[in-house]
C-alpha positions in Angstrom: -63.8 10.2 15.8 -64.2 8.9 19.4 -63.0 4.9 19.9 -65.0 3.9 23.1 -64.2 0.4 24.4 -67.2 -1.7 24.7 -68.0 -4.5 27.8 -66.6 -6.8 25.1 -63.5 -5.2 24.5 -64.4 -4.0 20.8 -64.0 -0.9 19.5 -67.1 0.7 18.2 -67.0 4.3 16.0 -68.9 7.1 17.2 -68.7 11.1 15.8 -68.3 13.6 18.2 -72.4 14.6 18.0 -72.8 10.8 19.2 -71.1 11.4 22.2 -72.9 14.5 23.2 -76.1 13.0 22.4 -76.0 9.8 25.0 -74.4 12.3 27.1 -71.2 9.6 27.4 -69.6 9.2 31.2 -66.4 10.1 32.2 -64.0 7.3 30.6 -60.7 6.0 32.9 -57.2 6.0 31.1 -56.7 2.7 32.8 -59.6 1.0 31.4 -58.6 2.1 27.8 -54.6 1.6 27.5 -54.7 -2.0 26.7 -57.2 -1.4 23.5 -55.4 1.6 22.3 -51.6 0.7 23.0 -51.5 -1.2 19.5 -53.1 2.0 17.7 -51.6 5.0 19.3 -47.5 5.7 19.0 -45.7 6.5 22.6 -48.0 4.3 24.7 -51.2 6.3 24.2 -54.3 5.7 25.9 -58.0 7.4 25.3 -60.1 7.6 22.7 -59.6 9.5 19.8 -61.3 13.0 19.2 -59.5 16.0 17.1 -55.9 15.9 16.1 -53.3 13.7 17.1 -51.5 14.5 20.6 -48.4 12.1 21.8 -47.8 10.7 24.8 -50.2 12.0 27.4 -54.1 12.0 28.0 -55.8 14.5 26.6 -59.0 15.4 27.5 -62.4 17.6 27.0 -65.5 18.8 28.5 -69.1 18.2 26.5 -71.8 19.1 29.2 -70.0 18.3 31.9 -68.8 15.1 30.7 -64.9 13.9 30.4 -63.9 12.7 27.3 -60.2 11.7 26.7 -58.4 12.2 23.9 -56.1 10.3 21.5 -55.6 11.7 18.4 -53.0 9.0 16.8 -56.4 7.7 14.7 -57.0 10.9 13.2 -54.0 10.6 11.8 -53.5 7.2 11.0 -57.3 7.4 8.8 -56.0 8.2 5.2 -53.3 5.4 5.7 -55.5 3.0 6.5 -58.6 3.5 4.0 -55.7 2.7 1.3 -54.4 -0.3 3.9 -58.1 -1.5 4.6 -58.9 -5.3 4.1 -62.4 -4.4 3.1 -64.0 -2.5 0.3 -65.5 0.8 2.0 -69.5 0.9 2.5 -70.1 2.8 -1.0 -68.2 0.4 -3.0 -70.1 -2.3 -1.6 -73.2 -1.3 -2.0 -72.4 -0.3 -5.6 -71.0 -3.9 -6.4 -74.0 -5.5 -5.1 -76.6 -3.5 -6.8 -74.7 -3.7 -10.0 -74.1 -7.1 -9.6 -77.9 -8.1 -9.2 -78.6 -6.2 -11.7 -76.3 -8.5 -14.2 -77.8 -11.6 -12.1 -81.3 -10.3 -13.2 -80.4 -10.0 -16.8 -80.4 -6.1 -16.5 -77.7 -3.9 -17.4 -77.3 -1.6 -15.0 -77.3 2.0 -14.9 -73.6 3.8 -16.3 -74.1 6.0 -13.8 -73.5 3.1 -11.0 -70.1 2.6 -12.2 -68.6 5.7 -12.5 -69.9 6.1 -8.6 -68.2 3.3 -8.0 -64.6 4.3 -9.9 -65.0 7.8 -8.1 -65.8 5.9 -4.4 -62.8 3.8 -4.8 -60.1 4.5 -1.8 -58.5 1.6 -1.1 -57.2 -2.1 -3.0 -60.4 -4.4 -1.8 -62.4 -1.2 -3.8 -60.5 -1.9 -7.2 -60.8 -5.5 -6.8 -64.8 -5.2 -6.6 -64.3 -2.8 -9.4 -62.1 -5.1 -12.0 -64.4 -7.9 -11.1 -67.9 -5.9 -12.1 -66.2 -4.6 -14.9 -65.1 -8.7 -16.2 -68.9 -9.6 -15.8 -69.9 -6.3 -17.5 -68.2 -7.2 -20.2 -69.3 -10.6 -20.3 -72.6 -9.6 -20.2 -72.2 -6.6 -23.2 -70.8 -9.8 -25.0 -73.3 -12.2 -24.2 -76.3 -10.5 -23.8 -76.3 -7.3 -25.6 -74.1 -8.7 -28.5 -71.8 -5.5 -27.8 -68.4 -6.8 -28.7 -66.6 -3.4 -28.7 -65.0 -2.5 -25.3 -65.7 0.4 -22.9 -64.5 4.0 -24.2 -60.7 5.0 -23.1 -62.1 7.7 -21.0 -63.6 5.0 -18.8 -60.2 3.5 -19.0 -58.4 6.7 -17.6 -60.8 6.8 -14.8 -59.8 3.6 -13.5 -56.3 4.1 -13.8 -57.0 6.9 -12.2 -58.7 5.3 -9.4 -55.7 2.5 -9.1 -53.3 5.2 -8.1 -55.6 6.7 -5.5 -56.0 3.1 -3.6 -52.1 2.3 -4.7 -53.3 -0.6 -6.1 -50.7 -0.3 -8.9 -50.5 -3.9 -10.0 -54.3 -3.5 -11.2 -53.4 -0.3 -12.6 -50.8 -2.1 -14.9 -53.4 -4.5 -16.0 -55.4 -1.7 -17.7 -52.8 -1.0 -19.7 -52.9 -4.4 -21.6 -55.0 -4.4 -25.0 -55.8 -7.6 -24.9 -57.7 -7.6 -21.5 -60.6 -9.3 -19.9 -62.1 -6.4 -18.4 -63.2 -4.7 -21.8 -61.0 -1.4 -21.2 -59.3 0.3 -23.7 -56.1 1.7 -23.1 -54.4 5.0 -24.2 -51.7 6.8 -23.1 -53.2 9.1 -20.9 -54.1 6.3 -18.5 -50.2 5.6 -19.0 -49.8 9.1 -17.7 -51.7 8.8 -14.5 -49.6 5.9 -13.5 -46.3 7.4 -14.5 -47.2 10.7 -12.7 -47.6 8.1 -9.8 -44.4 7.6 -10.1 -43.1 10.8 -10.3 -44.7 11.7 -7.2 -43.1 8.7 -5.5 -39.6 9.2 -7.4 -40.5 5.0 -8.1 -37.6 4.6 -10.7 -38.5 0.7 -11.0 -42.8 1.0 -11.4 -41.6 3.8 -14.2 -39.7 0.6 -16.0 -42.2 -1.9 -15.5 -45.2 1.1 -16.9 -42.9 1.8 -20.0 -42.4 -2.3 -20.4 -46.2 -2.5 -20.6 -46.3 0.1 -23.5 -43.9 -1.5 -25.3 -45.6 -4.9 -25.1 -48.6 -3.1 -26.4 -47.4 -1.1 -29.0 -48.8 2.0 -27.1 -47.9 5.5 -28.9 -45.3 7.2 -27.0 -46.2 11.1 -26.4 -43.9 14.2 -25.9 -46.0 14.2 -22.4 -45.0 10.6 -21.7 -41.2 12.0 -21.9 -41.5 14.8 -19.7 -42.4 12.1 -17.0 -40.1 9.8 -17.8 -37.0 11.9 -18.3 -37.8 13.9 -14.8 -38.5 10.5 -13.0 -35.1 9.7 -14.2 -33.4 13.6 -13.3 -34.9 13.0 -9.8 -33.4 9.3 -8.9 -29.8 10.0 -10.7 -30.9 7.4 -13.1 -28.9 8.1 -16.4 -28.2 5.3 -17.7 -32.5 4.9 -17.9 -33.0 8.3 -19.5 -30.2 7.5 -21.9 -32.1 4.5 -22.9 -35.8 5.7 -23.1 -34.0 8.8 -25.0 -33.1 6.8 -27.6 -36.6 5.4 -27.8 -38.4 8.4 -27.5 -36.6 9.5 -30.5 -36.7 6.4 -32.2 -40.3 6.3 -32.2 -40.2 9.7 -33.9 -41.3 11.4 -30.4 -41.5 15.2 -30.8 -39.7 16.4 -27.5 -40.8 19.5 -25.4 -38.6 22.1 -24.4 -39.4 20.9 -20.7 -38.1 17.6 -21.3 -34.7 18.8 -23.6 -34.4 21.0 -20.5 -34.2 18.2 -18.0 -31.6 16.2 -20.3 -29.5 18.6 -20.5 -29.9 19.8 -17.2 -29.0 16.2 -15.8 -26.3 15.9 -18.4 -24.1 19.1 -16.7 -24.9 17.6 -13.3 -23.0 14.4 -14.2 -20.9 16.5 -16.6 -21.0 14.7 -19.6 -19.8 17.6 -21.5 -20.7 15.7 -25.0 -23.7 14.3 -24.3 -24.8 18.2 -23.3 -23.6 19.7 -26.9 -25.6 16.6 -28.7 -28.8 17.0 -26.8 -28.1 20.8 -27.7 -27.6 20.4 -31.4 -31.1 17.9 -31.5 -32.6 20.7 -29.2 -32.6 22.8 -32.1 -34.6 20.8 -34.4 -37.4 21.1 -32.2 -37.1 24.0 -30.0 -35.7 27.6 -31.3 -36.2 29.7 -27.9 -33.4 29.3 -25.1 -34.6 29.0 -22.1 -32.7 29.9 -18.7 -31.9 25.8 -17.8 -30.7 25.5 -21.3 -28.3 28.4 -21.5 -27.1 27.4 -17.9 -26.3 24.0 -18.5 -24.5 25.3 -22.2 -22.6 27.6 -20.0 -21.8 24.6 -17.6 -20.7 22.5 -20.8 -17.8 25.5 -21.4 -16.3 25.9 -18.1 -16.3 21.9 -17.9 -14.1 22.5 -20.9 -12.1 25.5 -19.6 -13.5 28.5 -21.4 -14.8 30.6 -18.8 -14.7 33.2 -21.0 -17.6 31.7 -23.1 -19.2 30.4 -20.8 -19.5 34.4 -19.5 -20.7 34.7 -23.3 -23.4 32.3 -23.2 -24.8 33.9 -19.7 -25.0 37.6 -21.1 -26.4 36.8 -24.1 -29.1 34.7 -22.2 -29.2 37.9 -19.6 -30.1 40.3 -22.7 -32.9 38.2 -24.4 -34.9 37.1 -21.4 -37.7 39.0 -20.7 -37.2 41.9 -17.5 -39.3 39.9 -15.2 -37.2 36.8 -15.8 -33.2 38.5 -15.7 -33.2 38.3 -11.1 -33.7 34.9 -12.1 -30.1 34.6 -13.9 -28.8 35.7 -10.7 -30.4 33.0 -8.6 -29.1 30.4 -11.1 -25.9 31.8 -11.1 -25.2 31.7 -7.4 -26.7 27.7 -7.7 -23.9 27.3 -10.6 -21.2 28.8 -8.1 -22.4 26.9 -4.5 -24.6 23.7 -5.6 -23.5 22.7 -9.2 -19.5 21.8 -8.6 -20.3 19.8 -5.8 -22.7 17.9 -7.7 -20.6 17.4 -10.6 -17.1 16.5 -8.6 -19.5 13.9 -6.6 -20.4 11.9 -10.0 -16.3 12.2 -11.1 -14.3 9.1 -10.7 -11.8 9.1 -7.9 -8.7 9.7 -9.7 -10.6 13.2 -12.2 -11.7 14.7 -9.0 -9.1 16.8 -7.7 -8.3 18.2 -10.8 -11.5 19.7 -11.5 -11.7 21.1 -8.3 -8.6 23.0 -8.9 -10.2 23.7 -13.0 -13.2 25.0 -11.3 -12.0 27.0 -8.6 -9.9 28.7 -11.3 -12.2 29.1 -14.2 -15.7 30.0 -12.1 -14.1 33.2 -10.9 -12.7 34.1 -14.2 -16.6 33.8 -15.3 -17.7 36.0 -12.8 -15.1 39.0 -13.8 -15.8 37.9 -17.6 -19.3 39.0 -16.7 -18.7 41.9 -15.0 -16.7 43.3 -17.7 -19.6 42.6 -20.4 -21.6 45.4 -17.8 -23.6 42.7 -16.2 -23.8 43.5 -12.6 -23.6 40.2 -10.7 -22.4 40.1 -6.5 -21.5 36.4 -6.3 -20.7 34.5 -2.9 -17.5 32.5 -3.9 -17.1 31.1 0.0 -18.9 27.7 -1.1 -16.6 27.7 -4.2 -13.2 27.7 -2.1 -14.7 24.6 0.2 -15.0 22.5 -2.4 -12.9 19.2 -1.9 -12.2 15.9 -3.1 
């Protein structure tokens, strides 16, 4: 997009056909550096055309015409949509139609508001879009005598929209029962804001969306705790998936393998040596295959308690079972066991049980490593990291 400064010192948006069209002049840096200092990082003055450049001038020839470049707006687009203080062209013109339509006693067409959930980019967007949907559903009421709600695919569409404009704080709102928007909430529109989360490791919006559900008596899904539990892997947040643990299972969840992975995953990584066995023993009520995370973090729960030798055990028999295209990937996890996981797991020791599982460790990993090549498995392990490892 070019950014041309007018006689009146505005900015005015033109495409790059525009400019070739009225055949634009050569434009002067100077003229242009006090409009653009407050866009463009590193002082950058010109007008905007392609990708983003730093600190100089950049410029191009259309038919023998200079145009300067400054790219920072290219850039700084997406951000802004989302950051815009008014509702984009689309949505507006949506809201009005719709909205004289409701004036004129006329419901209007379901086609106009799903146009306007999928146009939605940024907050001023959602708020048009929760307000048409409060007077469509005063209208239904009123009017049409239609006291049910809208379906709760409608409902996942406009959560779905509120995580694309990160208007979040509407997004919650849709999760209510008892709303005055005439949504109906499910747990899949719980999803979309969770996965929002995930994506944004956003520990605190997780609590506030699980608080919601709770409020509202939503049914808790085995989907709901793979989000949940690897929100809480991914901030170091035990103490949360302990908690939501307990009410997952209290709710009479039925828990993936992906998400008894992740517990016990985060359990050796803290190594909380019992809390790995118990989430292993309730693993098998629900999930009979082992998977490679599970039979890693088993074999991190034995040398935690000094039995290398079983924890070689574990490994081989985990080895032999998997399928051939999975075994190079025992390898690849046993080298992260050997230079990634004692560091991690000294790090969450208190000060005084540090050194002494660095000694245990440095002693008992080895041993693992012969134990295994003695059981025929043919593992080359780089022990350098290992013999770092410090207090």
């Amino acid at each position: 997009m070019l950014r041309l400064l007018t006689a009146t010192s505005r900015l005015r948006l033109l495409t790059v056909t525009d400019a070739c069209r009225y055949r634009l002049p050569t434009l002067a840096a100077t003229s242009l550096h006090t409009a653009t200092n407050d866009l463009c990082p590193n002082h950058i003055s010109g007008v905007a055309c392609g990708k983003l450049e730093t600190s100089n001038f950049k410029f191009q020839q259309w038919g023998g015409y200079t145009v300067y470049r400054c790219p920072a707006v290219a850039r700084l687009s997406s951000v802004a949509n989302k950051e815009s203080s008014h509702p984009t062209e689309a949505v507006e013109e949506l809201y009005q139609k719709m909205l004289k339509s409701v004036e004129a006693q006329t419901m209007p067409p379901n086609a106009w508001l799903w146009s306007l959930i999928s146009n939605c980019l940024n907050r001023e967007d959602i708020k048009l879009l929760f307000q048409i949907l409060q007077k469509l559903r005063i209208f239904r009421l009123s009017n049409l005598r239609i006291h049910s709600n809208f379906n709760s695919h409608l409902c996942m569409r406009v959560s779905e929209a509120c995580t694309r404009a990160d208007a979040l704080d509407y997004g919650l709102k849709a999760l209510w029962k008892h709303n005055i928007y005439g949504l109906t909430p499910s747990i899949g529109s719980a999803h979309y804001l969770l996965s929002y989360a995930k994506e944004h490791n956003d520990d605190k919006l997780m609590v506030k969306i699980m608080r919601v559900l709770e409020k509202n008596s939503m049914s808790l899904q085995p989907g709901t705790a793979d989000i949940v539990f690897s929100i809480c892997h991914n901030t170091n947040k035990w103490d949360l998936i302990s908690k939501y643990s307990a009410r997952f299972l209290k709710a009479g969840v039925k828990l993936h393998q992906t998400a008894f992975d992740i517990w016990m995953e985060f359990a050796a990584k803290i190594g909380d040596v019992q809390s790995i066995w118990k989430i292993g023993k309730l693993r098998e009520k629900f999930v009979k295959r082992p998977t490679l995370s599970n039979g890693f973090s088993c074999a991190k729960g034995h040398l935690l308690e000094h039995n290398p030798e079983t924890a070689a055990a574990t490994i081989h028999i985990l080895y032999k079972n998997l399928p051939d295209l999975k075994k190079p990937q025992v390898i690849d996890e046993l080298q992260k066991l050997i230079s990634q996981w004692p560091q991690e797991v000294i790090r969450k020791q208190k000060k005084e049980d540090k050194q002494a599982l660095i000694e245990a460790l440095k002693r008992d990993i080895p041993d693992m490593v012969s134990s295994l090549l003695n059981m025929g498995l043919d593992v080359t392990m780089d022990l350098k990291e290992l013999s770092k490892q410090e207090a």
